[in-house]
TORKOLVO-677813 format. One record per residue: residue in three letters; x, y, z of N, C-alpha, C in turn. Coordinates in pm, whole numbers, plus 50000, padded with zeros to 5 digits. Each point is the difference from the previous one (the first is absolute). Example, Ala and Ser with C-alpha at 12.3 -4.5 7.8 and 13.67 -1.06 7.14 Angstrom:
<recs>
Ala,51319,49431,50780,49911,50119,50000,50090,50120,50000
Ser,49965,50105,49928,50082,50119,50006,49923,50109,50073
</recs>
This chain:
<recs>
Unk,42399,71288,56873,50116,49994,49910,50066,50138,49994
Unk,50146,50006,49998,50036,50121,49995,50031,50039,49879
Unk,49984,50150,49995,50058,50056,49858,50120,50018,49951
Unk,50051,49991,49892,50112,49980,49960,50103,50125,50028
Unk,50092,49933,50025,50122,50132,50065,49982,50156,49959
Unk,49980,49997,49853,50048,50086,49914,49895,50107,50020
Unk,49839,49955,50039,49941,50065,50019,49987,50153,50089
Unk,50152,49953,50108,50013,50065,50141,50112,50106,49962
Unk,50051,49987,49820,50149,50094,49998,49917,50133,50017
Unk,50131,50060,50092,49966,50131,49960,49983,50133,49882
Unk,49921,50058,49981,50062,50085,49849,50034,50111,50050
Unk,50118,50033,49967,50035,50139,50070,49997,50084,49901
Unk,49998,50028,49865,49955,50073,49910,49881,50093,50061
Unk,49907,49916,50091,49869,50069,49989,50013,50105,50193
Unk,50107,49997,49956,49991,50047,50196,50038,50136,50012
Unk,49962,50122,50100,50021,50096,49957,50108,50040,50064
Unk,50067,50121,49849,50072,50065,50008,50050,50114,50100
Unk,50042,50045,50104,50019,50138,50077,49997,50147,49984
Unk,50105,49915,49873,50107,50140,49947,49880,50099,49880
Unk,49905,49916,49969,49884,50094,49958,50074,50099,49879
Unk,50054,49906,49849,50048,50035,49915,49962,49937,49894
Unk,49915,49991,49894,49972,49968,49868,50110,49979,49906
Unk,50003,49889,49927,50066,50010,49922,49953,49977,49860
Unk,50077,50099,49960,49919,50044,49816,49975,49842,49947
Unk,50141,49949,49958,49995,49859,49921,50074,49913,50058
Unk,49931,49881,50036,50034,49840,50067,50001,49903,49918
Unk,50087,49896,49963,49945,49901,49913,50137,49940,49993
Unk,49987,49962,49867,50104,49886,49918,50039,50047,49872
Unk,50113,49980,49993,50076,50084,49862,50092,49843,49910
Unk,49961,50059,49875,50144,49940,49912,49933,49794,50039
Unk,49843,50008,49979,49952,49815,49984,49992,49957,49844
Unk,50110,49941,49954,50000,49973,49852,49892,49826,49990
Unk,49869,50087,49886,49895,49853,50053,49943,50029,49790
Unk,49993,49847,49991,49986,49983,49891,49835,50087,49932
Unk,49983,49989,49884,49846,50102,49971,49983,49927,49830
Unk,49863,50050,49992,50028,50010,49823,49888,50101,50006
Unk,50019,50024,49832,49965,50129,49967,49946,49989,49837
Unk,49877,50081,50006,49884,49980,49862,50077,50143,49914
Unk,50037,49978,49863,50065,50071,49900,49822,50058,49970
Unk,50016,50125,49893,49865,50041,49938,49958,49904,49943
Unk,50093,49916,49899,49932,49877,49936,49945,49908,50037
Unk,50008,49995,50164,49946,49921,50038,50096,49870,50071
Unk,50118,49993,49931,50139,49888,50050,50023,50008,50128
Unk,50029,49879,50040,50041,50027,50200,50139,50012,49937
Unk,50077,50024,50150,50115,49985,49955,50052,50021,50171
Unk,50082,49866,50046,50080,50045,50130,50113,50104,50020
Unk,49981,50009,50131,50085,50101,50026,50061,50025,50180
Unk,50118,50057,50021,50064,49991,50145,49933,50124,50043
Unk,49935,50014,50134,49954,50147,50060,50094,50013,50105
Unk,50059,50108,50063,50009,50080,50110,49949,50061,50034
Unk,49908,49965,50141,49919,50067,50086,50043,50055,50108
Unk,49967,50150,49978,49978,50088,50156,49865,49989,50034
Unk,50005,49970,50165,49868,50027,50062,49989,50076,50098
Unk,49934,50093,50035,50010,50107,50132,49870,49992,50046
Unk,49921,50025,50136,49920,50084,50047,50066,50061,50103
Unk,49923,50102,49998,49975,50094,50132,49975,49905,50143
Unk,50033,50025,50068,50031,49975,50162,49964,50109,50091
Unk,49874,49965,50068,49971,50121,50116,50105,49992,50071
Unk,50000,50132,50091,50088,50022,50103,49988,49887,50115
Unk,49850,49967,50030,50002,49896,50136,50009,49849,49936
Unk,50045,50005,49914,50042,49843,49961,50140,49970,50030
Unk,50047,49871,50068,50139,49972,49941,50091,49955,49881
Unk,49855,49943,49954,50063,49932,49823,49931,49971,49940
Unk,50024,49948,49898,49890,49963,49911,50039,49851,49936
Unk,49934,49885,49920,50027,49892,49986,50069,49995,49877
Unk,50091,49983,50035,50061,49937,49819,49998,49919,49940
Unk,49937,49866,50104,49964,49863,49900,49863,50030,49912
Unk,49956,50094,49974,49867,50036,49938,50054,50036,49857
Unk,50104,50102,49987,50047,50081,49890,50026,49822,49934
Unk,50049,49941,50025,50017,49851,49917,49871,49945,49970
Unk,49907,49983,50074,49897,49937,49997,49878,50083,49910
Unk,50049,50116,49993,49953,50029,49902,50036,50001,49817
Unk,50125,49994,49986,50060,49948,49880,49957,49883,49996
Unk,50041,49882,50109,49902,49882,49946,49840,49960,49968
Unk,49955,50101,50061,49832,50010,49921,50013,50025,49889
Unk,50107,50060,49907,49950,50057,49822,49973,49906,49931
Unk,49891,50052,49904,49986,49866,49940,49964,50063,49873
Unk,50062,49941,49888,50008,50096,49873,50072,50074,49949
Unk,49966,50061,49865,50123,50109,49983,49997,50137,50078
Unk,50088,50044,50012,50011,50151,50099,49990,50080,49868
Unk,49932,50156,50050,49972,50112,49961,50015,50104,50072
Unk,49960,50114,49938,49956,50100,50092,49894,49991,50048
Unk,49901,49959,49997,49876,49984,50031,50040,49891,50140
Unk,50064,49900,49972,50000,49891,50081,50053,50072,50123
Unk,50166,50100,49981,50086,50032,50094,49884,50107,50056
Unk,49920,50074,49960,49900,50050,50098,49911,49925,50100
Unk,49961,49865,49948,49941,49913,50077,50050,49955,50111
Unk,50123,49964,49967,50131,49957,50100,50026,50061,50094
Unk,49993,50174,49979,50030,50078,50134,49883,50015,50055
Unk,49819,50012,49993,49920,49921,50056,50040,49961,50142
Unk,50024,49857,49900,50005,49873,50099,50081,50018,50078
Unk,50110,50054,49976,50100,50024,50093,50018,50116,50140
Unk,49921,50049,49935,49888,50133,50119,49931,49927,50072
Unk,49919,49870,49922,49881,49908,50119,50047,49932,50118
Unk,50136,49928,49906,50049,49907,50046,50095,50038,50193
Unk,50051,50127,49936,50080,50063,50115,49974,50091,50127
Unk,49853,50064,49938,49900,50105,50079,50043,50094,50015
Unk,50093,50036,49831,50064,50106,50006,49881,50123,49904
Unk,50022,50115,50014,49951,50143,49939,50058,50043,49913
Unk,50133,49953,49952,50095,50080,49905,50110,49832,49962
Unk,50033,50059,49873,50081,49897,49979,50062,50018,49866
Unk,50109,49907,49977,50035,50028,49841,50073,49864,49909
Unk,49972,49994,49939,50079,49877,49901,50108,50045,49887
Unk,50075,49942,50015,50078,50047,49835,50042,49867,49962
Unk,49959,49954,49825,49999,49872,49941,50137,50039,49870
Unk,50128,49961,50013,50088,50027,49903,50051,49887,49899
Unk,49962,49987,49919,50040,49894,49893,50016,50019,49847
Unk,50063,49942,49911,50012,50028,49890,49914,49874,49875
Unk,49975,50134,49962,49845,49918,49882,50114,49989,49866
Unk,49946,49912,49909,50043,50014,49888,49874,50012,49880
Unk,50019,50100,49888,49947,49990,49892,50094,49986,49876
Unk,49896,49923,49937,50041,49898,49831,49987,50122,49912
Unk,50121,50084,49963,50005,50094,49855,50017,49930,49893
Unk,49959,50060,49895,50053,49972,49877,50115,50025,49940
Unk,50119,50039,49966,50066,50082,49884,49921,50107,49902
Unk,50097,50046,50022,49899,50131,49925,50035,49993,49815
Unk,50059,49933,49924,50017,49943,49879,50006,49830,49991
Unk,50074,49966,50047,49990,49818,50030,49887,49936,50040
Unk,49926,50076,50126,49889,49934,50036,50034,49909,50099
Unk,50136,49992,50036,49993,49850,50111,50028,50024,50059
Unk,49906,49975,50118,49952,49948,50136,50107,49996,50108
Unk,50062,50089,50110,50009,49956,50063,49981,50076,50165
Unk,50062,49961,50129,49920,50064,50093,50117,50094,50048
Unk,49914,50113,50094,50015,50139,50053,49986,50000,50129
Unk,50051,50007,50139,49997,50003,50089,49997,50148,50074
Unk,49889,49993,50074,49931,50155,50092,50023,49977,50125
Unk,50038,50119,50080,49994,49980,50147,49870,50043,50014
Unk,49927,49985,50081,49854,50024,50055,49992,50051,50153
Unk,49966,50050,50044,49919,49963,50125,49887,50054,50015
Unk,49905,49944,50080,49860,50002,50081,50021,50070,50119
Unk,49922,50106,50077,49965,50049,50101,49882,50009,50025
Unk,49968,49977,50127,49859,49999,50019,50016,50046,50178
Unk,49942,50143,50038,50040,50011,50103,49862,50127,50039
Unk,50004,49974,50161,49851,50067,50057,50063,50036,50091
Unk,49954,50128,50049,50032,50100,50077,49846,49971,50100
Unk,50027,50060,50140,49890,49974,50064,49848,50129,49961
Unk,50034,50135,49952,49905,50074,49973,49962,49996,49832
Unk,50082,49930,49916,50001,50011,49840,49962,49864,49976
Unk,49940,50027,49877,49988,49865,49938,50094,49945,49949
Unk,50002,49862,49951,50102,49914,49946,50052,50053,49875
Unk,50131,50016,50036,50038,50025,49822,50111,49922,49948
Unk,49969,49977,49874,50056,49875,49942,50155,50038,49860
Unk,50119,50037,50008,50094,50049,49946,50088,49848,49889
Unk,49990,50079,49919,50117,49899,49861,50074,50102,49952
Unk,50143,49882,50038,50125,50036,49947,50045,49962,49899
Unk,50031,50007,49938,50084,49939,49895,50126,50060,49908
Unk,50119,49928,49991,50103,50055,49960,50043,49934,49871
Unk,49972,50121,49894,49980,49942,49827,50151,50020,49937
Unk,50055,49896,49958,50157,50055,49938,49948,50066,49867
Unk,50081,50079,49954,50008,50038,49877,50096,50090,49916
Unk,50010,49999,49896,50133,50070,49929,49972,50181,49953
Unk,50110,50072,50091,49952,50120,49963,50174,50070,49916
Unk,49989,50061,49932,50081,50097,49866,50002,50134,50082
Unk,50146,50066,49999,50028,50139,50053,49945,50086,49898
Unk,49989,50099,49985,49877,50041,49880,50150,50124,50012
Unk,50062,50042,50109,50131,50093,49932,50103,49924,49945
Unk,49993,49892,50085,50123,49928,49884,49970,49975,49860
Unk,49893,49972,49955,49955,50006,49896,50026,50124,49933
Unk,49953,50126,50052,50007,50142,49935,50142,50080,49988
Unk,50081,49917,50057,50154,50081,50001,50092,49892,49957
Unk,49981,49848,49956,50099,49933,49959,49985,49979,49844
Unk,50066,50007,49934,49984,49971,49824,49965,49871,49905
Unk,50026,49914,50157,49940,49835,49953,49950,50000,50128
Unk,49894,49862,50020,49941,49916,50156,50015,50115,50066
Unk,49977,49925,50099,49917,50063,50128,50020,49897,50086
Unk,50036,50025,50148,50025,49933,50120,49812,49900,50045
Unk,49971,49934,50036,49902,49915,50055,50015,49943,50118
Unk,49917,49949,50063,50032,49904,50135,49837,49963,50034
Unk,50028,49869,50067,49857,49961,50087,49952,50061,50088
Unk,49861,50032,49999,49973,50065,50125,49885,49890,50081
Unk,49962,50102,50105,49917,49906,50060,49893,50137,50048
Unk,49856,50027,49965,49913,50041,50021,49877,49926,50155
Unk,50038,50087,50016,49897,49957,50156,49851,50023,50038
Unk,49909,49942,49985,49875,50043,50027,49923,49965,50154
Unk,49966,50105,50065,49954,49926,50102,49865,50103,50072
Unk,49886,49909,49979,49859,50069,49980,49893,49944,50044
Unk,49924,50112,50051,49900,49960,50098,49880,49961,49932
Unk,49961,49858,50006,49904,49949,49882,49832,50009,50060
Unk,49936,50065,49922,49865,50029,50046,49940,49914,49917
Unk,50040,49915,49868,49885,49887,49988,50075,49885,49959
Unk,50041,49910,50052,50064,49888,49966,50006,49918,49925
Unk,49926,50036,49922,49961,49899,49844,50176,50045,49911
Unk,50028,50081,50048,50088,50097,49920,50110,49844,50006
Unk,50107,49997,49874,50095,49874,49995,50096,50041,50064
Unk,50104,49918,49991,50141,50055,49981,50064,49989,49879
Unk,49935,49934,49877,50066,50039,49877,49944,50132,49957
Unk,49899,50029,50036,49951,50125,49947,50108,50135,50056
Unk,50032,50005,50114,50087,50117,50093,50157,50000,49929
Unk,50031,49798,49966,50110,49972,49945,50053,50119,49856
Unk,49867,49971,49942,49961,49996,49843,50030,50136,50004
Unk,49887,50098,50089,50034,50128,49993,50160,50068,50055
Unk,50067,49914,50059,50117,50051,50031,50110,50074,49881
Unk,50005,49819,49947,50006,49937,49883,50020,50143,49860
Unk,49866,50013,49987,49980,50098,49876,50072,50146,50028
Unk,50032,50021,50117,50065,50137,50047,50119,50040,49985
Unk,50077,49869,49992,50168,49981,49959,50059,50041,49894
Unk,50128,49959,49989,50028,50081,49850,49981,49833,49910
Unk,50046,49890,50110,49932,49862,49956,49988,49890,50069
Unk,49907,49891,49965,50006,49911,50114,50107,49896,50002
Unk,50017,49914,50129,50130,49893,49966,49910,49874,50016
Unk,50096,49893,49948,49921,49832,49979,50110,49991,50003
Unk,49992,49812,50092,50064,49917,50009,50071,49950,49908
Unk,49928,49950,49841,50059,49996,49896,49993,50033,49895
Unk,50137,50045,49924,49978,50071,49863,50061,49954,49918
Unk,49963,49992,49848,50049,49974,49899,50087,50097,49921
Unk,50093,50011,49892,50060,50102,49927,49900,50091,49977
Unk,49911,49959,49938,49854,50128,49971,49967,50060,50121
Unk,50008,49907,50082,49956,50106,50106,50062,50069,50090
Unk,50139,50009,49996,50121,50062,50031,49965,50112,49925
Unk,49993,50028,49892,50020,50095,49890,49858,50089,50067
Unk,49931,49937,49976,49842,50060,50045,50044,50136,50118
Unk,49998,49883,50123,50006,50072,50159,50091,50101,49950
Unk,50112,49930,49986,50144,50163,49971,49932,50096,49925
Unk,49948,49990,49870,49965,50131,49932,49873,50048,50090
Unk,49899,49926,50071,49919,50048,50083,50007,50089,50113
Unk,50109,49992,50047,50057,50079,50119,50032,50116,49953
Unk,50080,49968,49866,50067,50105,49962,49913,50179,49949
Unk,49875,49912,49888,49877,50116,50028,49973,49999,50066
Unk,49994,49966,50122,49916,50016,50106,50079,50011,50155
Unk,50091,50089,50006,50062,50081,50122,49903,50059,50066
Unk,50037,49980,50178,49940,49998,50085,50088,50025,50126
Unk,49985,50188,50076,50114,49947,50140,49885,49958,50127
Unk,50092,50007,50091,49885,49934,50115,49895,50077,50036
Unk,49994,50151,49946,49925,50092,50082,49897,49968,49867
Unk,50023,49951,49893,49926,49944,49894,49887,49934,50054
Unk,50069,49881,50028,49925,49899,50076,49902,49999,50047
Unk,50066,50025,50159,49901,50056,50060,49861,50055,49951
Unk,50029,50075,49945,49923,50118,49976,49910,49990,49875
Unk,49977,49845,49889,49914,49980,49956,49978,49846,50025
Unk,50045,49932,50110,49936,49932,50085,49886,50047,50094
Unk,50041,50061,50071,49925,50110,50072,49853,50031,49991
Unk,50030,50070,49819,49891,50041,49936,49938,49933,49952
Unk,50014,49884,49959,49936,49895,49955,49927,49878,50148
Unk,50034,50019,50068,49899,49959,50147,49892,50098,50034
Unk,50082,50132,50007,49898,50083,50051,49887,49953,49905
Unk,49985,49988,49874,49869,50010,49923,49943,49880,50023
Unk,50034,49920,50126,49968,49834,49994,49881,50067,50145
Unk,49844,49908,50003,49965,50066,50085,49943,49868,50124
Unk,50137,49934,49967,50002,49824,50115,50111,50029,50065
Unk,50059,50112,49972,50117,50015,50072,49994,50123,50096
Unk,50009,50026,50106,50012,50095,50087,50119,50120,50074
Unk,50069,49965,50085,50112,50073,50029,50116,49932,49911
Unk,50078,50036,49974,50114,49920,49955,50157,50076,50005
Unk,50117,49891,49962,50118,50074,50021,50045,49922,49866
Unk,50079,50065,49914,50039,49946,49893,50185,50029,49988
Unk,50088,49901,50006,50150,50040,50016,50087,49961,49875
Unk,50106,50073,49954,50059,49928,49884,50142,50028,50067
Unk,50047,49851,50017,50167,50020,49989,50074,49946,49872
Unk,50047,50068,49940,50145,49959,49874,50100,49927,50094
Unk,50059,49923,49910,50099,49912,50062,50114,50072,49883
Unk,50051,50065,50051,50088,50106,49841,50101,49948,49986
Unk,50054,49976,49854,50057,49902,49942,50124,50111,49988
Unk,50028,50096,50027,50128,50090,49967,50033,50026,50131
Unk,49921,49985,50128,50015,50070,50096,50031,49915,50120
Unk,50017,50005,50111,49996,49905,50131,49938,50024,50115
Unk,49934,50035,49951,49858,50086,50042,49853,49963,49937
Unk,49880,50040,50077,49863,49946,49873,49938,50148,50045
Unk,49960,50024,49909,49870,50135,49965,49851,49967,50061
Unk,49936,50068,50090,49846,49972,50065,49940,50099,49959
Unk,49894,49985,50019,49905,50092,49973,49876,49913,50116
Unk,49932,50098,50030,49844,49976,50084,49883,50061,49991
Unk,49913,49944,49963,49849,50112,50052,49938,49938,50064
Unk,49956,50113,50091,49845,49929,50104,49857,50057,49972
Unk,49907,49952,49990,49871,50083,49977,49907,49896,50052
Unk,49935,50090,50026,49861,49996,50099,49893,50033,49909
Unk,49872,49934,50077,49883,50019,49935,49928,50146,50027
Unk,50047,50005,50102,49996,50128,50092,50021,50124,49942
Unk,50086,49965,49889,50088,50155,49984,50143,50031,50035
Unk,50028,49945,50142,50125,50052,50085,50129,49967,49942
Unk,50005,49906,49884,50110,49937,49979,50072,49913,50114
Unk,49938,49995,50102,50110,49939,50119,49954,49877,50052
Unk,50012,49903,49914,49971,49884,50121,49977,49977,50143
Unk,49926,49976,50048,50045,50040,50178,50037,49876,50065
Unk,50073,49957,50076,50070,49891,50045,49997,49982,50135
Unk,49893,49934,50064,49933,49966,50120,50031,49915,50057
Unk,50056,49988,50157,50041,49883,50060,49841,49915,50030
Unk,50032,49886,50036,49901,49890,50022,49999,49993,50116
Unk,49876,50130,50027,49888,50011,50147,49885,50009,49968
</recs>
């Protein structure tokens, strides 16, 4: 009996290359694939992912398979984590017989606030992402992003105008190299959160209009603010490792937004170091 056609295709992925050139990152970009996701309390809750997938590619290869990078999204089973997206790049090292590789998981979580006088309930939307990426001489290291809105007060407009003070939304950036994964994302949220001049919610009541506004108002903050007891308030976190912490103002007088950045290392160096994927 003969064997079936398909058996005889050729794979040219696996055939070698000439030109004897490596390439850093191979894969599949921008696969929007459904997920859910465990809150601290314990709540699932769905959610849309965008996945990057890369490995490394020796020089004497011609390619590498891309029906795998799918076939591996369809193995998940459960809610995704950080813990999980480390598992994932694993498999995705086994699966390919690659040495180096990288994932990036981008989706937006929501958490249930309260009002801060009313008390009612409603939800907050986070950008997130997951990295999970291995270099061929380093170990795996596993990076969370997250981008926290929040309300920050000019602290000179305050000091040179005779009434109010200018305000605007900002958006605080955290993105950190996690050495024990138990760590949440309401917790990183939370600490963002407390650094502001105040936090924002979906919904507010008259009381709590009054609240946030006079809250901001003691509590002026510019971006180099930010930063800079965000910052300090990670460094003393000891689940967190390298990190970069960013604040942009969205300035409500200006047409323009105000940044601020810090980088710090566990190291000392202050400098993140930013390594291609070999």
């Amino acid at each position: 009996m003969n064997a079936p056609e398909h058996f005889f295709l050729p794979d040219l992925q696996n055939a070698v290359d000439e030109r004897e050139l490596a390439i850093d990152r191979v894969g599949v970009r921008g696969i929007r694939y459904p997920i859910t996701l465990v809150g601290s309390d314990g709540g699932v809750q769905p959610s849309l992912a965008k996945f990057d997938m890369f490995v490394r590619l020796p020089k004497h290869l011609k390619g590498t398979h891309m029906s795998r990078f799918l076939e591996l999204l369809e193995a998940i089973e459960g809610p995704v984590s950080m813990r999980s997206c480390s598992a994932l790049l694993a498999d995705m090292l086994t699966r390919l017989d690659a040495q180096a590789g990288r994932i990036e998981m981008q989706f937006t979580y929501f958490v249930r606030k309260l009002a801060p006088v009313s008390r009612v309930p409603s939800l907050l939307d986070y950008d997130i992402t997951f990295t999970a990426e291995k270099l061929a001489t380093l170990e795996q290291k596993t990076t969370l992003q997250i981008v926290v809105p929040v309300t920050s007060l000019c602290p000179c407009s305050k000091e040179i105008s005779a009434y109010g003070a200018h305000n605007q939304r900002s958006h605080i950036t955290l993105t950190l190299n996690v050495l024990d994964k138990s760590l949440t994302l309401e917790e990183m949220i939370g600490l963002a959160e407390r650094q502001a001049s105040c936090e924002v919610y979906g919904l507010l009541k008259r009381p709590d209009e009054k609240f946030v506004t006079e809250r901001a108002y003691d509590n002026p903050k510019f971006a180099e603010d930010l930063v800079r007891d965000v910052a300090k308030a990670l460094m003393a976190d000891t689940r967190v490792g390298d990190l970069v912490v960013e604040a942009e103002n969205f300035e409500s007088i200006h047409n323009h937004s105000a940044y601020a950045r810090i980088e710090h290392t566990r190291d000392g160096s202050g400098v993140v170091p930013v390594q291609p994927c070999h």
